[in-house]
C-alpha positions as CSV (number, residue, x, y, z in Angstrom):
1,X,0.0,0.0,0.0
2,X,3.1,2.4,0.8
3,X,4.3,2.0,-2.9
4,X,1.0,3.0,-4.4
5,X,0.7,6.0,-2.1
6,X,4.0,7.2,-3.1
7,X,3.6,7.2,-6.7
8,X,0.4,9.8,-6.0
9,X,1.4,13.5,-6.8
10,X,0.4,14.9,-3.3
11,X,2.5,11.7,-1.8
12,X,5.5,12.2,-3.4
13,X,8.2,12.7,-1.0
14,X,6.6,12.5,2.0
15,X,7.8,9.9,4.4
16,X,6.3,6.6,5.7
17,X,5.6,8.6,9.3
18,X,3.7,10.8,7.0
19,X,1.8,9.0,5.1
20,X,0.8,6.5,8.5
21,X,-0.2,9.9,10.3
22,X,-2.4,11.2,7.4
23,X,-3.9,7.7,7.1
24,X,-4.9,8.2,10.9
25,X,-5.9,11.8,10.2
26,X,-8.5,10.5,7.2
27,X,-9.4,7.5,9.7
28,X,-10.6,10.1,12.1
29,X,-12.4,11.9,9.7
30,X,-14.3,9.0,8.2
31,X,-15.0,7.9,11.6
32,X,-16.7,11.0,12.8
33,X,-17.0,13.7,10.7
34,X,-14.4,16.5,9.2
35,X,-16.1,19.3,11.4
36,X,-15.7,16.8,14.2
37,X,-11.5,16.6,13.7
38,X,-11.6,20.1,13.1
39,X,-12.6,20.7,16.9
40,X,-10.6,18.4,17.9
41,X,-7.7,20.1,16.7
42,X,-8.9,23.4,18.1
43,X,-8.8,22.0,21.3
44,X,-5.4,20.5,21.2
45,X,-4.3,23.9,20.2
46,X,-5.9,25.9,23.1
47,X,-4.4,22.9,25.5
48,X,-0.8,23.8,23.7
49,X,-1.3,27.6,24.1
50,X,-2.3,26.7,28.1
51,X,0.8,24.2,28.5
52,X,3.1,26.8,27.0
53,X,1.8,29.8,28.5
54,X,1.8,27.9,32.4
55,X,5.3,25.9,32.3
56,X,7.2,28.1,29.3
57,X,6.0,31.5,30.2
58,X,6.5,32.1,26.4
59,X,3.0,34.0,26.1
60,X,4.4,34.9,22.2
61,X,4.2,31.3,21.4
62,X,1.2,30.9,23.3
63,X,-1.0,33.9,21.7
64,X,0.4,31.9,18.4
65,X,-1.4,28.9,19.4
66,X,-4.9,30.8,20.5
67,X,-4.8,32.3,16.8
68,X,-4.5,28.8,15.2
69,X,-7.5,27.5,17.8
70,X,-8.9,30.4,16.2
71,X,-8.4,29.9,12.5
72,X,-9.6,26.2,13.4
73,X,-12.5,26.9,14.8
74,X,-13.6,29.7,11.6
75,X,-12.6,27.1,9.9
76,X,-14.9,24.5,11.3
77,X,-17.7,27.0,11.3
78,X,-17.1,27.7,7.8
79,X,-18.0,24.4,5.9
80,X,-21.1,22.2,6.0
81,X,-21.0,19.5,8.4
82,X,-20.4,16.4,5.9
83,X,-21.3,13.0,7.3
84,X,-19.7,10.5,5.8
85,X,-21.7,7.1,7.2
């Protein structure tokens, strides 16, 4: 299956940690729904802006983080909810 995948245009080199993650990533997605993964994300990223902000006082970095949670979540709000069962 690796192969195949790597002889696809938007494949091409990307490495076999790669590819296995965005499998999971389009697992996920099937499994629920994209707007479902979507939040997901904007939750990790508001966790990552709270971790960074409470043990690496780098509130730069942090603020960073918030505005991804925030691009994620426009970006969640943006699009249909698309169920894919």
């Amino acid at each position: 299956m690796l192969d195949f995948l790597r002889t696809q245009p938007y494949i091409r080199g990307m490495q076999a940690n790669q590819i296995e993650s965005r499998d999971l990533l389009e697992q996920c997605i099937d499994g629920s729904s994209l707007s479902a993964v979507l939040e997901m994300i904007e939750v990790i990223c508001e966790e990552k802006a709270q971790h960074i902000s409470e043990n690496w006082q780098d509130e730069g970095l942090a603020k960073m983080w918030i505005r991804a949670a925030k691009r994620v979540s426009e970006a969640t709000n943006s699009y249909p909810v698309i169920q894919l069962r």
